[in-house]
C-alpha positions as CSV (number, residue, x, y, z in Angstrom):
1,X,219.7,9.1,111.1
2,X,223.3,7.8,111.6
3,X,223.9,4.6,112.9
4,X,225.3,3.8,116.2
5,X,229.0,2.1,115.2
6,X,228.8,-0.3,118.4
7,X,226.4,-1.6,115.9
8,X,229.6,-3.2,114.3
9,X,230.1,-5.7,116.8
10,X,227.3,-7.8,116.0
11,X,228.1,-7.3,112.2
12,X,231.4,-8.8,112.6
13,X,230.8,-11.2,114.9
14,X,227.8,-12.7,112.5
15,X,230.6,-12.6,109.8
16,X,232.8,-14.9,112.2
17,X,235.2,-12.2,113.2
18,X,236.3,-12.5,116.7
19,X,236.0,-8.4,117.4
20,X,234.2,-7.5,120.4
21,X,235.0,-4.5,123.0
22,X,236.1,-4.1,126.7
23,X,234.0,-1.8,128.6
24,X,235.6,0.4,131.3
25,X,233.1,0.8,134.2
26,X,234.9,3.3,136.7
27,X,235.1,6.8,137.4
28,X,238.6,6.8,138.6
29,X,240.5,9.4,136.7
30,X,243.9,7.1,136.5
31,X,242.0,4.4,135.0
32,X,240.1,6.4,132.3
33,X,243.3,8.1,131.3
34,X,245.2,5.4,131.4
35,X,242.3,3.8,128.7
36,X,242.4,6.7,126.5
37,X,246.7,6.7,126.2
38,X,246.3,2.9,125.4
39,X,243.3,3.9,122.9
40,X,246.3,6.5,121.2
41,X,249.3,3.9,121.1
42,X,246.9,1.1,119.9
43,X,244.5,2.9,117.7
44,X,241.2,1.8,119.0
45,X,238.2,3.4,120.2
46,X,237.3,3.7,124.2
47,X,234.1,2.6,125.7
48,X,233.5,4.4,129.0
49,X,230.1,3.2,131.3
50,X,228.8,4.6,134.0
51,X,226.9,3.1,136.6
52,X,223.5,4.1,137.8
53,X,224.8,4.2,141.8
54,X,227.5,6.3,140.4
55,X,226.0,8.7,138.3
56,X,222.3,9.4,138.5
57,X,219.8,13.0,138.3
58,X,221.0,13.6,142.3
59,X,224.8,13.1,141.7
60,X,225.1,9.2,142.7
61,X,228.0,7.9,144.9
62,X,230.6,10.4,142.7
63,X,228.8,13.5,143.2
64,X,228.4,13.9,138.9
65,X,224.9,13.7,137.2
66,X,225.2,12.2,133.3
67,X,226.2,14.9,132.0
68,X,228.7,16.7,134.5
69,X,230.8,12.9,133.8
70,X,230.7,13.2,130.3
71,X,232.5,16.3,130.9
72,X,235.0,15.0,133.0
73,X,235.4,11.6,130.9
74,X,235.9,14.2,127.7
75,X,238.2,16.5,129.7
76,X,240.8,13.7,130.0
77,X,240.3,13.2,126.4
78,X,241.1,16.2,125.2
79,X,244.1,17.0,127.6
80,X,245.8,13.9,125.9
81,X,244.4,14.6,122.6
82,X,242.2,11.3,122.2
83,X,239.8,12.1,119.5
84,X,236.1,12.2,121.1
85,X,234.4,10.6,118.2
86,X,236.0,7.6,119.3
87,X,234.8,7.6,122.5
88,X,231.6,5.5,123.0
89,X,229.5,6.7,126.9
90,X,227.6,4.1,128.4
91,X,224.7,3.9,131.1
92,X,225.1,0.9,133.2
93,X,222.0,-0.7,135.3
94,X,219.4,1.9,134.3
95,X,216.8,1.0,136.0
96,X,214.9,1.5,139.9
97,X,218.1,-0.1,140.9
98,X,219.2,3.0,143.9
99,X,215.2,3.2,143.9
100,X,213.8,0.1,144.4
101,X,213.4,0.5,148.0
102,X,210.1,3.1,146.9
103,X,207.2,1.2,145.7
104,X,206.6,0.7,141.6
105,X,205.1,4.8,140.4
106,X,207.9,6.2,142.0
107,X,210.3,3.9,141.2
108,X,210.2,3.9,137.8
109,X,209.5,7.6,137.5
110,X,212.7,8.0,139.2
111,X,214.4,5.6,136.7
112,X,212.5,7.3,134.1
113,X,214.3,10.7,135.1
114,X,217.4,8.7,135.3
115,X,217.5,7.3,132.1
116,X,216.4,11.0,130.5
117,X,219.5,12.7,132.2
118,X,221.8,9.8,130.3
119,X,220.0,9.8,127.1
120,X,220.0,14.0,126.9
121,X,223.4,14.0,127.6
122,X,224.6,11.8,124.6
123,X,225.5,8.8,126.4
124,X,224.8,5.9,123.2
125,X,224.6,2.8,124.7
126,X,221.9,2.4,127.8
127,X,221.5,-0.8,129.2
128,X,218.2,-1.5,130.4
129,X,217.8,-2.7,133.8
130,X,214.5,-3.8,135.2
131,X,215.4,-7.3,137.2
132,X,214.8,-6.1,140.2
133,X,212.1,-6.1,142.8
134,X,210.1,-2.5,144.2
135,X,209.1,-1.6,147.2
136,X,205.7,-2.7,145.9
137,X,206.5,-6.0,144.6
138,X,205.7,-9.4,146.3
139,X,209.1,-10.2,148.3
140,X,208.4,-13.9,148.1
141,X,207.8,-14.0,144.7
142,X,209.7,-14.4,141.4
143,X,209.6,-11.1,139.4
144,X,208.1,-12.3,135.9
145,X,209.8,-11.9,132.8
146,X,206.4,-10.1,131.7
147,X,206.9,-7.3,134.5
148,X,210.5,-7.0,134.1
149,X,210.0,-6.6,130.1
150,X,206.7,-4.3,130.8
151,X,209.1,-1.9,132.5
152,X,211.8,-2.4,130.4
153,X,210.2,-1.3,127.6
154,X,209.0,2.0,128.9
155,X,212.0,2.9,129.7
156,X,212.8,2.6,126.3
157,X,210.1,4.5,125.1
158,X,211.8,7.7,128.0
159,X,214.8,7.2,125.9
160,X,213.2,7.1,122.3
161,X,211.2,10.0,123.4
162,X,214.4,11.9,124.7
163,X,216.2,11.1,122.1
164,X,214.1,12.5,119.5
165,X,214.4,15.6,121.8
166,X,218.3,15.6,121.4
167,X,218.1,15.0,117.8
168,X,215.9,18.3,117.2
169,X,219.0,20.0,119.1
170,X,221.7,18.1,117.3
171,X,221.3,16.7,114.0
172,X,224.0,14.6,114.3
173,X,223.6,12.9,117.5
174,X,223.9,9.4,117.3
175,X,221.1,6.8,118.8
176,X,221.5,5.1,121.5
177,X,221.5,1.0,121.1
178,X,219.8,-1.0,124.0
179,X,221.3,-3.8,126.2
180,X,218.6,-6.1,128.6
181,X,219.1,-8.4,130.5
182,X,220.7,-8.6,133.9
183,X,223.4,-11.0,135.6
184,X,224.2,-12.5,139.2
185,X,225.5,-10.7,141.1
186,X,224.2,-7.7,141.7
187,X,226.1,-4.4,140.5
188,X,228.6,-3.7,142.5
189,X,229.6,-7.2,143.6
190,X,228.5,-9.6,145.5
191,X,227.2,-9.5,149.1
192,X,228.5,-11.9,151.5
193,X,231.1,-14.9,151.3
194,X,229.0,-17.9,150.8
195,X,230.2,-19.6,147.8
196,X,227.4,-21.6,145.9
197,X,229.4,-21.7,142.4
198,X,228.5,-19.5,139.7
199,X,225.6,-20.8,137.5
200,X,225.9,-20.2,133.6
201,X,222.2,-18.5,132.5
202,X,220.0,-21.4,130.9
203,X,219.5,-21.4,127.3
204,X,215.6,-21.3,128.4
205,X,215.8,-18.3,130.4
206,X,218.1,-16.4,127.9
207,X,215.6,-17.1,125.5
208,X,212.1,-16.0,128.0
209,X,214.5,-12.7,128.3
210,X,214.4,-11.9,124.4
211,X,211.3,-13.0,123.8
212,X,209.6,-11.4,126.8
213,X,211.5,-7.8,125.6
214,X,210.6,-7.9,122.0
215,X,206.8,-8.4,122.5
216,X,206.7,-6.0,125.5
217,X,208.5,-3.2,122.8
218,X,205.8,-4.3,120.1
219,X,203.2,-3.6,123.1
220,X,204.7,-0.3,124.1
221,X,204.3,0.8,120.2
222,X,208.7,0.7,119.8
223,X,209.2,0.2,115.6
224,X,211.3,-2.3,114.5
225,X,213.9,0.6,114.1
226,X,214.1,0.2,117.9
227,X,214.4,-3.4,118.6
228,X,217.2,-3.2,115.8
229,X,219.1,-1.4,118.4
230,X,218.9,-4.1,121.3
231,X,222.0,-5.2,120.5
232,X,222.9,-7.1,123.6
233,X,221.8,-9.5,126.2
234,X,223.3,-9.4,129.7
235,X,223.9,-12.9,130.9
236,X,226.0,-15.2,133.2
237,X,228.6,-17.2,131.1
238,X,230.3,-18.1,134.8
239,X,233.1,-16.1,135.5
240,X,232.9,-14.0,138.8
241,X,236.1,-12.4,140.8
242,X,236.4,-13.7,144.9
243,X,238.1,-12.1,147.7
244,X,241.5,-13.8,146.5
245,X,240.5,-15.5,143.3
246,X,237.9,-16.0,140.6
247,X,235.4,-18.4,139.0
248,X,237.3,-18.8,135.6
249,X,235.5,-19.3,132.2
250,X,234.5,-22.5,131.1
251,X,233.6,-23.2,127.6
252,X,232.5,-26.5,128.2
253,X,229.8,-25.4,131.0
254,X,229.0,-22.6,128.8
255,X,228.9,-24.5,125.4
256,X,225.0,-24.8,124.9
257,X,224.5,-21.1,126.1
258,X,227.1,-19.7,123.6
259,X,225.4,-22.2,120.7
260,X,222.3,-20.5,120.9
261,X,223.2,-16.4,120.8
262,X,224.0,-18.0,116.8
263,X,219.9,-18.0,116.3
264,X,220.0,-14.4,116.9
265,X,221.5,-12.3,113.8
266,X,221.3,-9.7,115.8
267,X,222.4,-9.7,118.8
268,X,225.6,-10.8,120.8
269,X,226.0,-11.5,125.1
270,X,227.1,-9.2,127.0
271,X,229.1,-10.5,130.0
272,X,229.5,-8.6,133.3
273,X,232.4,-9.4,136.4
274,X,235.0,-10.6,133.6
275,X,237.6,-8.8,135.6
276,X,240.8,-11.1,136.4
277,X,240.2,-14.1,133.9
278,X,243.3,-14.3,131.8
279,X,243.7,-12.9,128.8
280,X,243.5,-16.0,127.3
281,X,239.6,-16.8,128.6
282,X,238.8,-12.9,128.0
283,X,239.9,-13.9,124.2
284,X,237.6,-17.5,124.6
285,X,234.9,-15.6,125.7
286,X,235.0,-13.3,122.5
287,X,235.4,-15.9,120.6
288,X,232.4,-17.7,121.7
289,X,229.6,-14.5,121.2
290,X,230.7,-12.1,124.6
291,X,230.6,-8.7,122.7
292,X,230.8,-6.8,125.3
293,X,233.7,-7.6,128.2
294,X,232.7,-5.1,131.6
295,X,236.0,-4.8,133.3
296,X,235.6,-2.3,136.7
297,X,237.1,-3.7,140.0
298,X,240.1,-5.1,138.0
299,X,241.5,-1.8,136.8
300,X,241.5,-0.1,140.0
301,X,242.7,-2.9,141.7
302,X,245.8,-2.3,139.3
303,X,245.5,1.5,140.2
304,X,245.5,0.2,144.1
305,X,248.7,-2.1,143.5
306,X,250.5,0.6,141.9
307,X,249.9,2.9,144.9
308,X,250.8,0.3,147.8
309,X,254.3,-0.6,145.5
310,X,255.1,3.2,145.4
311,X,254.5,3.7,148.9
312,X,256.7,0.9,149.8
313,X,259.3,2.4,147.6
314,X,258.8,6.2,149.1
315,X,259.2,4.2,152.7
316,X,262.5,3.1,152.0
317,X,263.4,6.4,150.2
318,X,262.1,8.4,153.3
319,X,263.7,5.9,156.2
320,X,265.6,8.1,159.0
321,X,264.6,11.7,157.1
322,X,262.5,14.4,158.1
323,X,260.2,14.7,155.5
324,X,256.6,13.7,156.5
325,X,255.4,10.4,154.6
326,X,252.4,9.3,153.4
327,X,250.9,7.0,154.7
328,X,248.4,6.0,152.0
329,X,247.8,2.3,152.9
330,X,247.0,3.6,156.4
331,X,244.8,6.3,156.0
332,X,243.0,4.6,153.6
333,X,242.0,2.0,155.8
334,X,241.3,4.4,158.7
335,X,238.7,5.8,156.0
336,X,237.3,2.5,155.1
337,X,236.6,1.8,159.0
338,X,235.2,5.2,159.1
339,X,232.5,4.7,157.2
340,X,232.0,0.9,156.6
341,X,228.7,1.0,154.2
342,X,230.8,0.8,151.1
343,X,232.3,-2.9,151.9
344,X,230.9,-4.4,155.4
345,X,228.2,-6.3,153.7
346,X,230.3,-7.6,151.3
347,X,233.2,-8.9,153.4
348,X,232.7,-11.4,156.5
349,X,235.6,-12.6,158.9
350,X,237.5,-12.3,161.8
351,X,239.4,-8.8,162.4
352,X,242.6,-10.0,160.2
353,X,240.5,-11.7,157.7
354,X,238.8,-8.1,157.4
355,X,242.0,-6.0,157.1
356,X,243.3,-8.0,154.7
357,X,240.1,-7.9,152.6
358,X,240.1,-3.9,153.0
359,X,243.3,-3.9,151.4
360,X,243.8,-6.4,148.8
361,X,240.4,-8.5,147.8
362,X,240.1,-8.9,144.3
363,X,236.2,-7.2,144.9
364,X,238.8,-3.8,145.6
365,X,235.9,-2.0,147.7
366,X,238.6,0.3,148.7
367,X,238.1,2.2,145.5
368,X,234.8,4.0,146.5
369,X,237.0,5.6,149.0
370,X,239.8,7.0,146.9
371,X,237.6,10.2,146.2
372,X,237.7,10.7,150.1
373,X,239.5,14.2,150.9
374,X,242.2,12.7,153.3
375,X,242.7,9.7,150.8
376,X,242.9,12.6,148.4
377,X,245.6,14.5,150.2
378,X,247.5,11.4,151.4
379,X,248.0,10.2,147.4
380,X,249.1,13.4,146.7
381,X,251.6,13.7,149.7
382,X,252.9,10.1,148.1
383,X,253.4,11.4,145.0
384,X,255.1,14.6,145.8
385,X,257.4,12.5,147.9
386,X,258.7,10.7,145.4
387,X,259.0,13.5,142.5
388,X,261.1,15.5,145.1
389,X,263.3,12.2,145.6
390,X,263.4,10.6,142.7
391,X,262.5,6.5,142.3
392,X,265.8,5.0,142.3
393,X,265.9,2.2,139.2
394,X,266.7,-0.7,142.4
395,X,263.8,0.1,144.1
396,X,261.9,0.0,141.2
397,X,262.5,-3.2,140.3
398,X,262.2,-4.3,143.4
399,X,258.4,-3.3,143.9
400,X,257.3,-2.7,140.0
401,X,259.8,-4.9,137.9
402,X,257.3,-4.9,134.9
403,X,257.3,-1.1,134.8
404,X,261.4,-1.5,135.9
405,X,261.6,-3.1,132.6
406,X,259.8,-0.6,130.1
407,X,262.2,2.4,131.7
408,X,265.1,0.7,131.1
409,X,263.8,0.3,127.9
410,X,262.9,3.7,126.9
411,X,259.1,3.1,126.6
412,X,257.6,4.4,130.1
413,X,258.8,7.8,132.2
414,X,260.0,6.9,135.7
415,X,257.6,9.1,137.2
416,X,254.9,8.2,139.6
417,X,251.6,9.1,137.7
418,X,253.2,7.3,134.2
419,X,253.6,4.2,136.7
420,X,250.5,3.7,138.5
421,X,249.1,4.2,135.1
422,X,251.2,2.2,132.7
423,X,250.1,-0.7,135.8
424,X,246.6,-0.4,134.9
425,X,247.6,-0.3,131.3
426,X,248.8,-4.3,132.0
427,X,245.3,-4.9,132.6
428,X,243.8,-3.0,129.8
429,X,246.3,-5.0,127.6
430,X,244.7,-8.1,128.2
431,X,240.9,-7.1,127.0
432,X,242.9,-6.0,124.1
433,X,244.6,-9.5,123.3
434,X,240.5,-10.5,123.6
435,X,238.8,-7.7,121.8
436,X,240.9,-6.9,118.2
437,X,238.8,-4.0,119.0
438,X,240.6,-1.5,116.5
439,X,238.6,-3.6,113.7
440,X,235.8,-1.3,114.9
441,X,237.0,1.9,113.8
């Protein structure tokens, strides 16, 4: 059986090489293809996760099971001729996590399903989430690490057992390595505004988590071949984006919990929410034993700049003409008030506290309403606006000076799609700097 090459990480980072990878958790078709033409100018490989609210056996939030978004991830792949054996497909949150509201047999038969559509489809790295509560579970008491492990480890066995399914169909499929573990806040960001600092995870608890999986795999029958392939623990290192800011890493706070990933030869953190530290704490983090970085809100936050600073420019391109504009920004927000379930838990405020968060909070909840058919058709008016116009090199240094610069230069088209994508491509740079993830290929 071939070996899964995320296994690398850990190899490297035992050997004291400071190699890890950045994990792109979106759906949003600029982002991924903006990942893959970075992947092709910087010769690395591309991880690509899905969530389990995004993608799941009834569609999730994107309308796509599994396997109808490895298709699309792949699509974009092959129309700019990024080879698909370096492109890794990740699960995110598996778990009862969009079923927890049903009590424990049908929750976790649900996830069970779940995890068999992501497993069947060839996605190779699934992590395991089982932190939170069912329907069925005390509400005023602490889950135990024994439960959470318990149905952890079944779902393992759903994927071992689907996997060897896969593997009578494909020979050469690769199997999947395991993450556990969970992190504060939930997926998908946090709910509310109250600021109580981010904790780091306790050594102790870190250490409950691996211990508590590994006996609960032994229990559940899972060889040793299996637990080989946890290869990561989820965990809180203390970073987490604000409305306008972000809880920046700390390697003195996080100095005991980073020591003790070095008694584990196998294994290396993985660190959720690391989206806006600088490229200089992204690297820290690496350095320290974060394998994994998950970057989401960040890259279409870039996508979202990119979109407000071309509308600005088709507004002065457009000023005292005919031609009907846009108006992204505001239909967008119309949308968002619409249908409020995608951010009104998460943002609290007076009316301009709230607009101002529904356009520009670093949490970007605006981006589960780009798929939206008049957000749709107003992006598309933008950008047919200004190829029929043409974006002047004034106005776009004015609103875009970095991508300004690489036109000038002869390194970027000035055309709108190239733009909003070499925007998110600043982003992607920065895990980059972090990750020297080419040493993995």
């Amino acid at each position: 059986m071939r070996q899964n090459p995320l296994k690398k990480i850990v190899e490297l980072q035992k050997q004291g090489k400071n190699v890890g990878i950045y994990s792109v958790c979106s759906a949003n078709g600029y982002v991924i293809e903006a990942a893959f033409k970075r992947g092709l100018s910087d010769g690395s490989c591309v991880l690509i996760e899905s969530t389990a609210n995004q993608c799941d056996q009834n569609g999730g939030y994107t309308g796509m099971k599994p396997a109808d978004f490895k298709k699309f991830v792949l699509d974009i792949a092959e129309k700019n001729g990024f080879d698909k054996d370096r492109i890794f497909l990740g699960g995110d949150h598996l778990g009862p996590l969009t079923f927890a509201y049903k009590d424990e047999p049908e929750a976790m038969a649900d996830a069970e399903e779940l995890i068999r559509h992501y497993v069947s489809a060839g996605f190779t790295k699934i992590h395991i989430d089982t932190s939170m509560k069912v329907g069925s579970d005390d509400p005023d008491a602490r889950l135990s690490d024994e439960i959470i492990a318990g149905r952890g480890a079944r779902l393992a066995q759903v994927a071992e057992e689907t996997f060897g399914k896969l593997l009578e169909k494909d020979p050469d499929a690769i199997p999947p390595v395991y993450i556990i573990g969970s992190e504060v806040p939930i997926p998908g960001g946090a709910v509310g505004s109250e600021d109580n600092g981010v904790q780091v995870t306790k050594v102790e608890d870190f250490k409950n988590t691996v211990a508590a999986f590994e006996k609960a795999f032994q229990d559940a029958g899972l060889g040793q071949d299996v637990w080989d392939r946890v290869i990561g623990v989820v965990v809180q290192p203390g970073v987490e984006e604000k409305d306008s800011g972000c809880t920046e890493y700390d390697r003195e706070k996080a100095k005991d919990l980073m020591a003790s990933i070095k008694e584990f030869p196998s294994l290396v953190f993985e660190g959720h929410s690391t989206d806006y530290q600088t490229k200089i704490k992204l690297r820290e983090l690496v350095e320290d034993g974060v394998g994994i970085l998950k970057v989401g809100p960040g890259l279409t936050f870039a996508m979202r700049e990119a979109m407000f600073a071309l509308e600005n420019i088709e507004k002065e391109l457009l000023y005292g003409t005919d031609t009907e504009p846009s108006r992204f920004a505001e239909t967008l927000d119309a949308e968002m008030l619409k249908n409020d379930k995608n951010w009104k838990k998460h943002y609290q405020g007076n009316d301009l506290e709230l607009r101002l968060k529904r356009k520009y909070s670093f949490s970007d909840r605006c981006r589960y309403y780009m798929p939206v058919p008049e957000v749709e058709k107003a992006a598309d008016r933008l950008l047919s606006n200004l190829r029929a116009a043409g974006i002047p090199l004034n106005l776009l240094s004015q609103f875009m000076p970095i991508q300004y610069t690489k036109v000038r230069e002869g390194l970027l088209e000035n055309e709108p799609v190239a733009l909003i994508e070499d925007r998110i491509t600043n982003t992607i740079d920065e895990y980059l700097y972090a990750t020297h993830q080419r040493e993995l290929m």
